[in-house]
C-alpha positions in Angstrom: 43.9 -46.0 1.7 42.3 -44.6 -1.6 42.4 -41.4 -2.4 39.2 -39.0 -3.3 39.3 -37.4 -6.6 39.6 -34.1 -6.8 36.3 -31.7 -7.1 35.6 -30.6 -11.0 36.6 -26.6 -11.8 34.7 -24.1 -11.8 32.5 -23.1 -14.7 33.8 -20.0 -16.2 31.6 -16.5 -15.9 30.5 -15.6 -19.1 29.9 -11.5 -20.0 33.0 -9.4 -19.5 34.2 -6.2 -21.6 32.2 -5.6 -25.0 34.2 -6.5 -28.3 34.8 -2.9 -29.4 34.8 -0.3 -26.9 35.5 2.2 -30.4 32.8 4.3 -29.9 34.2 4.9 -26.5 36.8 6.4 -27.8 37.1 10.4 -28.9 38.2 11.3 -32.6 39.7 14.3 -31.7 42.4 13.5 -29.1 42.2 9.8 -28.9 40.9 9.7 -24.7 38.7 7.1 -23.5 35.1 8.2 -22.6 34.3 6.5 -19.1 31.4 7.5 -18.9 28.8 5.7 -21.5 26.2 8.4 -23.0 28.0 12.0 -22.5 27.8 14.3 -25.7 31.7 15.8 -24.8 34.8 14.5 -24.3 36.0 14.4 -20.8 39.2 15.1 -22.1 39.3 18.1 -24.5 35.8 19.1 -24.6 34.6 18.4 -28.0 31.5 17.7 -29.1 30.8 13.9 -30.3 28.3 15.1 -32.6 30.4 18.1 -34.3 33.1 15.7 -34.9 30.7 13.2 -37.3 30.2 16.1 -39.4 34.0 16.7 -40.2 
């Protein structure tokens, strides 16, 4: 009896999570922004732009 070899891996899927997710991320109180684009935190209400200025 021979035996069949086994089938090859899968090929990995590439993309994923960016590399920095920083900008993401609110100066003020430190909570993640899920939602990409939005000019306040959903956490304590600050304004991204006011806090570039400090």
């Amino acid at each position: 009896m021979t035996e069949e070899p086994l089938p090859a891996a899968p090929e990995p899927e590439t993309g994923g999570d960016p590399a920095c997710w920083a900008n993401r991320v609110c100066p003020a109180c430190g909570a993640f922004n899920e939602t990409p684009g939005t000019a306040t935190c959903p956490t304590c209400g600050r304004n991204f732009g006011d806090l570039l200025d400090e």
